[in-house]
LUMSEVO-223958 format. One line per 8 residues: for each residue x, y, z of N, C-alpha, C, CB. Coordinates in steps of 0.001 Angstrom, whole numbers, plus 500000, padded with zeros to 6 digits. Atoms other than C-alpha are relative to their C-alpha. Glycine has a CB too. Layout:
BEGIN
X Y Z X Y Z X Y Z X Y Z | ...
***
This chain:
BEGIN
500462 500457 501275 576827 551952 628225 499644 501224 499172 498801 499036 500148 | 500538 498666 500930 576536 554491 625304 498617 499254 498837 501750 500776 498793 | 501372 500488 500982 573010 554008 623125 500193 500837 499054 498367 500137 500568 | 499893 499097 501719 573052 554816 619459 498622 501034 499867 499840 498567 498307 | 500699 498457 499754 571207 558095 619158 498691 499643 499038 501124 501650 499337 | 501294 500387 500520 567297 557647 618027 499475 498534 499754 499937 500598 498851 | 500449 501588 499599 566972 554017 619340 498881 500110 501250 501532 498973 500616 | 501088 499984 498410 564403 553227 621880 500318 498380 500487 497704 500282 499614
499687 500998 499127 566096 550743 624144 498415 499648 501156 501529 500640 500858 | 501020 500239 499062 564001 548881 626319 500608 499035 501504 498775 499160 499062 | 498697 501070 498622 565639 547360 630064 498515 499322 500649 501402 501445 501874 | 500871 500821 499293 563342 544666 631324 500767 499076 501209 499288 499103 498912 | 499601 501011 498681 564089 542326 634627 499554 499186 500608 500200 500351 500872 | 500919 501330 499981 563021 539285 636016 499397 500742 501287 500810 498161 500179 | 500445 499464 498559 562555 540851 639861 499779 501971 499583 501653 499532 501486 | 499925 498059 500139 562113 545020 640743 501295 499962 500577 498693 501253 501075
499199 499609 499566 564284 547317 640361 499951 501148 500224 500721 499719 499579 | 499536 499225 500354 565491 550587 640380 501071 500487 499248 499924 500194 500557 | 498623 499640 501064 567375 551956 637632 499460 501861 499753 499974 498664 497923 | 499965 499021 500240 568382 555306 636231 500581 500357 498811 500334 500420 500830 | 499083 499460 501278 569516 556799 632947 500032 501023 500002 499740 499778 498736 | 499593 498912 499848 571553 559714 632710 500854 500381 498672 500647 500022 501255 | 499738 499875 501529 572634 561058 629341 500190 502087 500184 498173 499141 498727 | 499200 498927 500251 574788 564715 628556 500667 500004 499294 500535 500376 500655
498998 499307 500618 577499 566308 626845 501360 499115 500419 499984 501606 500487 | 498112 500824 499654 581116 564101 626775 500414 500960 501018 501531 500049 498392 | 498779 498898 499238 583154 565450 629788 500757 500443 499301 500929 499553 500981 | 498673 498872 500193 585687 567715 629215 501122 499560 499922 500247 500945 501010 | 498386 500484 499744 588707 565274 629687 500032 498706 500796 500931 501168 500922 | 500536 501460 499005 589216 561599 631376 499628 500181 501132 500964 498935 500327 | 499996 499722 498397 588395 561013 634818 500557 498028 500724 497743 500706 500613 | 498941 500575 499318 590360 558858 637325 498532 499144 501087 501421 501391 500820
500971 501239 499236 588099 556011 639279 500672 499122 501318 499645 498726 498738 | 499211 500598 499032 589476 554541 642692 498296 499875 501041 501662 501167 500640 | 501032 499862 498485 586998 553105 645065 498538 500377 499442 500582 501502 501271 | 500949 498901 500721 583898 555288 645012 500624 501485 500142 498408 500005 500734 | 499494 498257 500573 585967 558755 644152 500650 499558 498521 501586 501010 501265 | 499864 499409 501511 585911 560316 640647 500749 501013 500438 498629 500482 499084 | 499869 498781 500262 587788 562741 639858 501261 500554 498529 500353 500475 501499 | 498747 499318 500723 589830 564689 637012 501235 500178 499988 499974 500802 499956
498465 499797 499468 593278 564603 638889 500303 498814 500923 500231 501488 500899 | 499377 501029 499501 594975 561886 640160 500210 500530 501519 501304 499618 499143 | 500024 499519 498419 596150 564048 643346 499343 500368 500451 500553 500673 500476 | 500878 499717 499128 593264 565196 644363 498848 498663 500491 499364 501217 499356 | 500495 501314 499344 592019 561227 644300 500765 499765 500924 499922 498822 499219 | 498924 500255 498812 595014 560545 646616 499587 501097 501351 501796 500394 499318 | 500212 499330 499019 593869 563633 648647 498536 499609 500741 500158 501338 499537 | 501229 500955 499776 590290 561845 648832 500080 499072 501237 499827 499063 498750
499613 500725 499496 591928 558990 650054 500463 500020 501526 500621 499786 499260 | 499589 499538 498774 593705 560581 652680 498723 500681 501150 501100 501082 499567 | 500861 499052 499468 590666 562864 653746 499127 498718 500908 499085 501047 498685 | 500999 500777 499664 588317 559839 653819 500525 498896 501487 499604 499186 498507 | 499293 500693 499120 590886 557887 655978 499839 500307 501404 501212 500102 499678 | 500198 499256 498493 590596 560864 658742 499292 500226 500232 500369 500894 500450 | 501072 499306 499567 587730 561649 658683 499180 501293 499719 500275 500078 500875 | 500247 499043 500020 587173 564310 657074 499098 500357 499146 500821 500463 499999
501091 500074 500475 584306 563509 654791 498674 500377 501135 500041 498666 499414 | 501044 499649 499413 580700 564686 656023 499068 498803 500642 499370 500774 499069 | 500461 500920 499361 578463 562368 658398 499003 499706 499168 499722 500233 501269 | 501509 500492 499801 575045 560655 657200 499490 500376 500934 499729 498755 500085 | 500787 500300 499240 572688 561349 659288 499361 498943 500156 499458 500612 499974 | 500652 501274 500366 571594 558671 660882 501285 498515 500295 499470 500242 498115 | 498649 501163 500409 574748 556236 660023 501201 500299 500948 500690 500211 498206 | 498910 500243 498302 577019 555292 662738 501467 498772 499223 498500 498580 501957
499286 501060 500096 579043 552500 660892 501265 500963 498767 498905 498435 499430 | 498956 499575 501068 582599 553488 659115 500738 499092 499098 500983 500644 500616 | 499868 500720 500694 583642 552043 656170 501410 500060 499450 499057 500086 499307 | 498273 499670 500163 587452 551481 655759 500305 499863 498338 501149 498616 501002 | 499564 500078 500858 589392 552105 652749 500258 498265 499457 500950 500886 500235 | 499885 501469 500136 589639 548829 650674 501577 499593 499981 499229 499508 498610 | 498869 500085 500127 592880 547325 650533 500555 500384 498135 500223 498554 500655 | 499320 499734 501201 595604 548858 647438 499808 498614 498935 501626 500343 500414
***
């Protein structure tokens, strides 16, 4: 969501939550969305893909359960 600049939004909720707002400078150029990987280049999401498949992402500590690619 983009907020018009010198508004004071207000986010209310019926239950708790946690939320976060994060606000910067426009990236530099689109970015590419698959899954949970971002990135700037299409092949290096595909290389993601592949990595995450083998294993070659970093452990949790802690976390024992692996979470398979979703189906295409």
């Amino acid at each position: 969501m983009l907020l018009d600049r010198g508004t004071r939004p207000r986010l209310r909720a019926k239950t708790p939550l946690k939320a976060m707002l994060l606000g910067g400078e426009p990236l530099d150029g689109p970015r590419h969305l698959w899954w949970n990987f971002v990135s700037s280049s299409k092949e290096r999401l595909e290389q993601a893909k592949q990595d995450w498949q083998e294993g070659r992402f970093g452990q949790v500590p802690g976390e024992t359960e692996f979470i398979p690619l979703p189906q295409r």
